[in-house]
N, C-alpha and C positions, 0 to 999 in steps of 0.2 A: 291659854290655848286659843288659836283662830278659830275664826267661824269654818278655816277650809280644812279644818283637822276634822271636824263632824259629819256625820252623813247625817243630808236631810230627805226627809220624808216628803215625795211629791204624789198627793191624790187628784185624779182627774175627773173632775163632776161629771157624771152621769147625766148629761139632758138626753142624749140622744142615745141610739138603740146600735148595733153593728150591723145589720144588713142596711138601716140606709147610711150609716158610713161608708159600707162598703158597694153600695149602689151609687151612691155620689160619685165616688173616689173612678168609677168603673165610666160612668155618663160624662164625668171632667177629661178622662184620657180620651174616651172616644172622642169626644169634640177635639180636642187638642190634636187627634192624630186627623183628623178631620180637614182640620184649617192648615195641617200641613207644620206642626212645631212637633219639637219630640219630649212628647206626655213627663215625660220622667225629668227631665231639668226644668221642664217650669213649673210641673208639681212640684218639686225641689224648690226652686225662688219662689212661690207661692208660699212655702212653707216656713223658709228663712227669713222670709222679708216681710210678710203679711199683706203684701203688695197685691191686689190684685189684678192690676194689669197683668201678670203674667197668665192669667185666665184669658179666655176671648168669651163673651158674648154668646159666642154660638151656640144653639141648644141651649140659652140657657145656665151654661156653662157656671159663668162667673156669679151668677146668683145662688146657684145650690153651693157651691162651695163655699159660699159668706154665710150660709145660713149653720157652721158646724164650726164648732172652734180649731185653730188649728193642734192645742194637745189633743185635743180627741181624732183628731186628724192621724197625729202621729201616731198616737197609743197603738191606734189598729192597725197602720201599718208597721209598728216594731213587733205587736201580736202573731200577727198573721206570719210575718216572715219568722220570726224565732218558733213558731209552732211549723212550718215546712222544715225548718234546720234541723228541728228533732227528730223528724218523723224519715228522715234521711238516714 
């Protein structure tokens, strides 16, 4: 049996809290709608890539979002969205 016959078990350390993920997350698009890019694809390449130049600078920006990993990144935002899909 492959390893891709199993389901594996992925836990996300807990360093950080959800409001300031989700205050990050909130202070990263503002900047980004700010300097005129569209928040959501470069959060997207941010995410994909670990790249941060797709960050800018501004506010700040690109330092609060290095300071959170990016699974805890995602966690909250597949959270957040699967908990509005319910509640739908």
């Amino acid at each position: 049996m492959s390893s891709m016959d199993n389901t594996m078990k992925y836990t996300v350390p807990k360093e950080s809290n959800e409001p300031e993920v989700r205050q990050t997350l909130i202070e990263v698009y503002n900047a980004l709608q700010d300097k005129g890019y569209n928040p959501i694809t470069q959060i997207v390449g941010y995410l994909l890539s670990g790249d941060p130049a797709f960050i800018p600078r501004h506010n700040n920006a690109r330092s609060l979002i290095s300071k959170i990993e990016r699974d805890r990144l995602l966690e909250e935002l597949v959270k957040v969205y699967l908990a509005q899909q319910r509640s739908e």
